[in-house]
Biopython code that builds the backbone (N, CA, C, O; Angstrom):
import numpy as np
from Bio.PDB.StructureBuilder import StructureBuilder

atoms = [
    (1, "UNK", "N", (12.646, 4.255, 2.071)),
    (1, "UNK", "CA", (12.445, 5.644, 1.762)),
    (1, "UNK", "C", (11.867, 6.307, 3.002)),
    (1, "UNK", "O", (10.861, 5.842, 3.536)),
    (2, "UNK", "N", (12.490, 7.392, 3.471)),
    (2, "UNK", "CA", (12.017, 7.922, 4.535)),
    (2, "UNK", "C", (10.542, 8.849, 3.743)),
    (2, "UNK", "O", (10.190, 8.879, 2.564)),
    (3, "UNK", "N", (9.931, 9.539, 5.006)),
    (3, "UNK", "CA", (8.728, 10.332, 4.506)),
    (3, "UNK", "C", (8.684, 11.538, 5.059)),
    (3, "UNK", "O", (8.573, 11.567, 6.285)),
    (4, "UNK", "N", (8.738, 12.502, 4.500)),
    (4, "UNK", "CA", (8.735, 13.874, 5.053)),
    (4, "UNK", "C", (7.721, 13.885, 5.789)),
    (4, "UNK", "O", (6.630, 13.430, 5.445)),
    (5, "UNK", "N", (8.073, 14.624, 7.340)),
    (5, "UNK", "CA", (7.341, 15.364, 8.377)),
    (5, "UNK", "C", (6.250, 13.646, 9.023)),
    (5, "UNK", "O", (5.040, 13.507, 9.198)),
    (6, "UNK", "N", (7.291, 12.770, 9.177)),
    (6, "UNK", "CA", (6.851, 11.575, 9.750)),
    (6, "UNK", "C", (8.229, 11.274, 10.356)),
    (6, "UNK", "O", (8.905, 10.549, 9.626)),
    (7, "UNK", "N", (8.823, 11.645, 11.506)),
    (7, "UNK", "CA", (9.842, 11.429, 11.760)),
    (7, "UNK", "C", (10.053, 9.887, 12.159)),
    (7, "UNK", "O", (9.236, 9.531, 13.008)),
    (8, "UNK", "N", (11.046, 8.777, 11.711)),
    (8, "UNK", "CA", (10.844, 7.348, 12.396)),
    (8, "UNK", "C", (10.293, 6.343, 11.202)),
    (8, "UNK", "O", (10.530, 5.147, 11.034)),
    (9, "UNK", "N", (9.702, 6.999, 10.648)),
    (9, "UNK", "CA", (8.397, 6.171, 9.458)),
    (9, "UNK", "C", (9.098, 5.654, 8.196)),
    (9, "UNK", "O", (9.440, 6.627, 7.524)),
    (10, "UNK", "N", (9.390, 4.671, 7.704)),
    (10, "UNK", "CA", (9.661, 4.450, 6.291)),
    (10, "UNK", "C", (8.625, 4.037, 5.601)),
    (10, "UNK", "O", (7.638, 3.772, 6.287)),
    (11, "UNK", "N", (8.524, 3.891, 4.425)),
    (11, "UNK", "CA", (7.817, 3.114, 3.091)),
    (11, "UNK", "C", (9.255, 1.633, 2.814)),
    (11, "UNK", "O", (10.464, 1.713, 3.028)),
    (12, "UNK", "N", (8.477, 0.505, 2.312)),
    (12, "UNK", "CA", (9.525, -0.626, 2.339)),
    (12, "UNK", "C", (8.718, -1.039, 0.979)),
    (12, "UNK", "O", (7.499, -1.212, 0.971)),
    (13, "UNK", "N", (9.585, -1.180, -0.211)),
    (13, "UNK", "CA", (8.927, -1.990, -1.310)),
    (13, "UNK", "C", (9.226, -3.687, -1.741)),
    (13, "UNK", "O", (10.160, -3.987, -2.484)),
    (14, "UNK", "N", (8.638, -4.328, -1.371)),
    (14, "UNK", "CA", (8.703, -5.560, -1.750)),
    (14, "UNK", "C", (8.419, -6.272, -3.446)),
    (14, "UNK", "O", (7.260, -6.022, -3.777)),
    (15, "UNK", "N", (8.850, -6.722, -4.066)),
    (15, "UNK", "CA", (8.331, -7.657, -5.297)),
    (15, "UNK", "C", (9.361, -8.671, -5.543)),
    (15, "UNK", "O", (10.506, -8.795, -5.108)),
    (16, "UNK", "N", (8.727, -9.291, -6.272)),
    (16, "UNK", "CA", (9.029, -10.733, -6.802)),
    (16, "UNK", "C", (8.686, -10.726, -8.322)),
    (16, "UNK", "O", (7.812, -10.164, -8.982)),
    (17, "UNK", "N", (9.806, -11.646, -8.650)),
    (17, "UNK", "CA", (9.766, -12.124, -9.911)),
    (17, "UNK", "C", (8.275, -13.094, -10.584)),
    (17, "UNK", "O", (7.960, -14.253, -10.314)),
    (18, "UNK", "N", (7.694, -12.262, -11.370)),
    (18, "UNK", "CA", (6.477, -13.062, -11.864)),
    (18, "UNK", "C", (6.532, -14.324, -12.038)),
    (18, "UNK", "O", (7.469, -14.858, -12.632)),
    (19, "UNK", "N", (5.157, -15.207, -11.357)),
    (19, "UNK", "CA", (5.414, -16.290, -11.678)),
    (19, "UNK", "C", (6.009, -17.526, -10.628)),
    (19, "UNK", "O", (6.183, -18.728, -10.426)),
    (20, "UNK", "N", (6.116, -16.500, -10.285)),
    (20, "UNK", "CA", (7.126, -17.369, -8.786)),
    (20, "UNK", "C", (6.667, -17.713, -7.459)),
    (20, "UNK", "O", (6.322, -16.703, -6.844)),
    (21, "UNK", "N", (6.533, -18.861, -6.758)),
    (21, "UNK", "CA", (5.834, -19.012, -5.561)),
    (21, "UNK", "C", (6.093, -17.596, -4.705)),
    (21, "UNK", "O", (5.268, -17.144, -3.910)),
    (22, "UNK", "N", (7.197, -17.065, -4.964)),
    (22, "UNK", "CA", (7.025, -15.713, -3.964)),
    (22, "UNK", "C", (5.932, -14.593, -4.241)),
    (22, "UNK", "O", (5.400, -13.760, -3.506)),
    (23, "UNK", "N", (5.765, -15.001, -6.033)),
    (23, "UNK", "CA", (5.482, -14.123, -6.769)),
    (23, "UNK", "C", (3.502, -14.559, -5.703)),
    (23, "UNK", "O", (2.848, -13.942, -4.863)),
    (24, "UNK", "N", (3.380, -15.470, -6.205)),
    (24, "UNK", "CA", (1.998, -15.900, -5.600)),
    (24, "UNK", "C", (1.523, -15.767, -4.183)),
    (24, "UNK", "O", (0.361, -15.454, -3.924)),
    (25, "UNK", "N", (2.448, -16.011, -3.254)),
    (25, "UNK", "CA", (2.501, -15.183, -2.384)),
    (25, "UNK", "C", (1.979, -14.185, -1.832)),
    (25, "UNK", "O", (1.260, -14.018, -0.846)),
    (26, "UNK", "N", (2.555, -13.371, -2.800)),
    (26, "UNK", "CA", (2.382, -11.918, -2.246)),
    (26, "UNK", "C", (0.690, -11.593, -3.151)),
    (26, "UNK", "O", (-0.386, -11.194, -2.705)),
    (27, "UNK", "N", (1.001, -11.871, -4.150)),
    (27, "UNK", "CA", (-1.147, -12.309, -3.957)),
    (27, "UNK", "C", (-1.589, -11.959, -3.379)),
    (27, "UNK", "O", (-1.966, -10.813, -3.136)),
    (28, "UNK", "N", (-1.738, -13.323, -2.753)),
    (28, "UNK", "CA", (-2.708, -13.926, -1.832)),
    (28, "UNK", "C", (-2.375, -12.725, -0.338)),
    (28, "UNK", "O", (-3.214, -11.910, 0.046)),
    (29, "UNK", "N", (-1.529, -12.832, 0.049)),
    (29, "UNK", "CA", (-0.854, -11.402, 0.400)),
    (29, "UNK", "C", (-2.009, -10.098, 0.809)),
    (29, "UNK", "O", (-2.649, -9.671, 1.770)),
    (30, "UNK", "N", (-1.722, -9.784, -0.871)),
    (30, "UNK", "CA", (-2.545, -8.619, -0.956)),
    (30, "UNK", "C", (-4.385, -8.485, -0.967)),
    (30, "UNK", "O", (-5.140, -7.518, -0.867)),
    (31, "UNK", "N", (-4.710, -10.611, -1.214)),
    (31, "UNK", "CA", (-6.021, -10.041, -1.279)),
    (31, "UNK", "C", (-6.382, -10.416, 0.395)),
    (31, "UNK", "O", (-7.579, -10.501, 0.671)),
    (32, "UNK", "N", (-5.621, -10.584, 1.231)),
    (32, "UNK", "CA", (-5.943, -10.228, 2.812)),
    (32, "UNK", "C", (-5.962, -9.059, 2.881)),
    (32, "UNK", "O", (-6.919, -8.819, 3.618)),
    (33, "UNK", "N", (-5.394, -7.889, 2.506)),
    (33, "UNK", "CA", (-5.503, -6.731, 3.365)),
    (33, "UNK", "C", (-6.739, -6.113, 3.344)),
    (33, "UNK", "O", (-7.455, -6.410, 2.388)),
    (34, "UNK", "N", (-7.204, -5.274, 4.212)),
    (34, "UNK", "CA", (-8.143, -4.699, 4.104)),
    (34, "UNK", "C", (-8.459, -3.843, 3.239)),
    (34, "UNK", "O", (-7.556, -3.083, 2.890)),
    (35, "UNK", "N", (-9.773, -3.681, 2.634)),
    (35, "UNK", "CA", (-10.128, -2.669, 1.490)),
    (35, "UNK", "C", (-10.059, -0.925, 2.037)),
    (35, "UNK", "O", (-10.652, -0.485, 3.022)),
    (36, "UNK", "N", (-9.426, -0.360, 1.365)),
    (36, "UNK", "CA", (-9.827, 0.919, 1.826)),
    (36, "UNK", "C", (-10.582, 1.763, 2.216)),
    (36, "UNK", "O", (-11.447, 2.047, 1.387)),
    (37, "UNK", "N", (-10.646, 2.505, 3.504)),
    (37, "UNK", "CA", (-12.263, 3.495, 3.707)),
    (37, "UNK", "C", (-12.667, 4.112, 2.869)),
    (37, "UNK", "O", (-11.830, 4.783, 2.265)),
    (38, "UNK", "N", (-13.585, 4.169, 2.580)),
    (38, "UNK", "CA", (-14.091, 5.674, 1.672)),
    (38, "UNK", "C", (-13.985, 6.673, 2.289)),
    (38, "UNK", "O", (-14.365, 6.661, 3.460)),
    (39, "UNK", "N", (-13.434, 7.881, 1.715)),
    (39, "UNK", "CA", (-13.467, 8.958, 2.598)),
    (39, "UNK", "C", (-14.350, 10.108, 1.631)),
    (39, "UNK", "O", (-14.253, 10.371, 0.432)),
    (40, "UNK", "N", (-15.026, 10.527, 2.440)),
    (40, "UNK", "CA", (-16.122, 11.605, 1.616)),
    (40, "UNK", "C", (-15.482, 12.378, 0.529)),
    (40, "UNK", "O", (-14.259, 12.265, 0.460)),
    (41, "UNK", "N", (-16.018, 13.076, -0.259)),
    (41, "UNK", "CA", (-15.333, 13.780, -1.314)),
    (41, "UNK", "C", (-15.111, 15.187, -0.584)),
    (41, "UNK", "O", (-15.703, 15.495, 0.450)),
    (42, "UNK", "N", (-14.429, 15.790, -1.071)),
    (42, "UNK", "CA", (-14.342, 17.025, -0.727)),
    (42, "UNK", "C", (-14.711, 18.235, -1.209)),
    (42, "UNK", "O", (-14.585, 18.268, -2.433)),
    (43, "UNK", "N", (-15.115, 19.238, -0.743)),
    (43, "UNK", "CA", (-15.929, 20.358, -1.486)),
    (43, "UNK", "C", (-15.360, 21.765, -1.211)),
    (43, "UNK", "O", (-15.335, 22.338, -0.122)),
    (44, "UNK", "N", (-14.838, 22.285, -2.586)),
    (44, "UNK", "CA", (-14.352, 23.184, -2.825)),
    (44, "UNK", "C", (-15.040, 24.376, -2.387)),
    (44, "UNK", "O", (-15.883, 24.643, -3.244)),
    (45, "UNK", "N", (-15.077, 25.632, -0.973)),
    (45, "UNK", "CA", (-15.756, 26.567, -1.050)),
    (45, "UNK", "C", (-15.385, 27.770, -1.754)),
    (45, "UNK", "O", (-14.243, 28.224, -1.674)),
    (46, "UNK", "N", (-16.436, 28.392, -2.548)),
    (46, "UNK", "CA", (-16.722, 29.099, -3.560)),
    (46, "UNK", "C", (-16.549, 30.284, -2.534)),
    (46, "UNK", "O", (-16.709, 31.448, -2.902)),
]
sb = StructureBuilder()
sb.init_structure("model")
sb.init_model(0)
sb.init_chain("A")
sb.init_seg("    ")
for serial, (resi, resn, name, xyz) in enumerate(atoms, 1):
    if name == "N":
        sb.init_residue(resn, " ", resi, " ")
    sb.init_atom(name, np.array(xyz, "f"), 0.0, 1.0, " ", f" {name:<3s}", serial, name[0])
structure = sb.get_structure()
């Protein structure tokens, strides 16, 4: 899937059938990646 106003850039979706060494995999996979930043909340000016 391309991404608007990212010229070059795709999104790629991967899955596997539950259950499945691929399936486990991608797990373990996911609990490497890094946790997300927090990003401050944002404040609506009045």
């Amino acid at each position: 899937m391309e991404l608007e106003g990212t010229p070059g850039r795709r999104i790629g979706v991967h899955t596997a059938e539950p259950g499945t060494p691929d399936d486990d995999a991608m797990l373990l996979l996911d609990l490497t990646a890094p946790a997300p930043a927090a990003t401050p909340a944002r404040t609506r000016e009045v």
